[in-house]
BARO-137562 format. One record per residue (C-alpha): residue number from 1; residue in one letter; x, y, z. Coordinates in steps of 0.02 Angstrom, whole numbers, plus 50000, padded with zeros to 5 digits. Last residue first. Layout:
REM residues N
{site NUM; a; {X; Y; Z}}
...
***
This chain:
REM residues 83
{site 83; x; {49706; 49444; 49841}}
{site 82; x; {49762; 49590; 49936}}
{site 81; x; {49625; 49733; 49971}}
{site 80; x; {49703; 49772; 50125}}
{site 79; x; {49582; 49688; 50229}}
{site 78; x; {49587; 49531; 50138}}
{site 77; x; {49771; 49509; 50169}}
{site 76; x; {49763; 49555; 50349}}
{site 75; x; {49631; 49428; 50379}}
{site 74; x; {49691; 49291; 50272}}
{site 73; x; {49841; 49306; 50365}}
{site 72; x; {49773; 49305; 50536}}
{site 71; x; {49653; 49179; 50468}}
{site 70; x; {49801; 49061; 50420}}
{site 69; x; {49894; 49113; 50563}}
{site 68; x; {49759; 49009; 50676}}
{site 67; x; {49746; 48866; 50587}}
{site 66; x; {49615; 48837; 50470}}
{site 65; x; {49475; 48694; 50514}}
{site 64; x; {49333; 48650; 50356}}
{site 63; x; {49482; 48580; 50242}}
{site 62; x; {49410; 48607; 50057}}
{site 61; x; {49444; 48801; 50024}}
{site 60; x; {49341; 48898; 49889}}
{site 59; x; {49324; 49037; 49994}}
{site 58; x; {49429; 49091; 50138}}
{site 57; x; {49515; 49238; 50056}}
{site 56; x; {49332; 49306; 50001}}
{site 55; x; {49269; 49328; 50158}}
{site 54; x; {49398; 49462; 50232}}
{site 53; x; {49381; 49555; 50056}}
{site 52; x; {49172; 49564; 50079}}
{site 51; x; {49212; 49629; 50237}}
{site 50; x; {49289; 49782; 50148}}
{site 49; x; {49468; 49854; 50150}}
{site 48; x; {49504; 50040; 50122}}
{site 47; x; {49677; 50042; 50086}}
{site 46; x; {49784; 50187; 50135}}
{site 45; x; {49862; 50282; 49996}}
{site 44; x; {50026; 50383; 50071}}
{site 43; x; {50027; 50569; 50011}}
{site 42; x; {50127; 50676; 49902}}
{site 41; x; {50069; 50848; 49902}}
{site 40; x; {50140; 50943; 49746}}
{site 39; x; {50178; 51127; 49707}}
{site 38; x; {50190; 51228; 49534}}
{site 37; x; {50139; 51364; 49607}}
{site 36; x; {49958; 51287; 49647}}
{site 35; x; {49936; 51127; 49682}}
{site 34; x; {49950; 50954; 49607}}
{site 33; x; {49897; 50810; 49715}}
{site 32; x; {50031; 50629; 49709}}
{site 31; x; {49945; 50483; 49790}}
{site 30; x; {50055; 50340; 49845}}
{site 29; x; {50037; 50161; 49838}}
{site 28; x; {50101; 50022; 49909}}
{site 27; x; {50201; 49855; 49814}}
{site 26; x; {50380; 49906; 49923}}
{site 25; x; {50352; 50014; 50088}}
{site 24; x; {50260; 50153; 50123}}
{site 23; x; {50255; 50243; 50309}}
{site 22; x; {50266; 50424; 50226}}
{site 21; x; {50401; 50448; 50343}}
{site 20; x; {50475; 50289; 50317}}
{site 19; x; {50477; 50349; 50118}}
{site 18; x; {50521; 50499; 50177}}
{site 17; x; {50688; 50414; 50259}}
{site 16; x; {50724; 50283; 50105}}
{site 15; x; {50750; 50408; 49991}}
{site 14; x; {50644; 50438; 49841}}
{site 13; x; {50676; 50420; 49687}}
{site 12; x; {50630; 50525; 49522}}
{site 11; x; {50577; 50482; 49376}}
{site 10; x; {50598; 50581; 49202}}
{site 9; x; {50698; 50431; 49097}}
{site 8; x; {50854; 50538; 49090}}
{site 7; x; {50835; 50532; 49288}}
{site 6; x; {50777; 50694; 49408}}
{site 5; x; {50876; 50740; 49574}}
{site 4; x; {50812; 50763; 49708}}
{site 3; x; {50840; 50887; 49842}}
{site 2; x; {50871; 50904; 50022}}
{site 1; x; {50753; 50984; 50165}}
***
């Protein structure tokens, strides 16, 4: 287990092997839970997407045919909650 060391500003990075572990990567989220004894659970946020998310990346478009990677895409996106 190593340490971290705190910046002037208060923040604190991570390295890049807990964030793997934590299977984050650049724009997610992470959930930080205070307990007891002046611990902390740090946790990776997993999107919740909703059908309603799927939908909604296809709307408003004029051509009637997308190509395949275009629903893949829209798919993925709209599942994560990306707009």
């Amino acid at each position: 287990m190593g340490t971290l060391t705190i910046t002037s500003k208060g923040q604190v990075t991570l390295r890049q092997d807990l964030l793997r572990h934590l299977g984050v990567a650049p724009g997610d989220r992470i959930e930080l839970i205070t307990l007891p004894g002046g611990r902390i659970e740090l946790r990776a946020v997993r999107p919740s997407g909703s059908i309603d998310g799927f939908i909604g990346k296809l709307a408003g478009r004029r051509v009637r045919s997308v190509a395949l990677e275009e629903m893949q895409e829209a798919a993925a996106a709209g599942w994560s909650q990306q707009r």
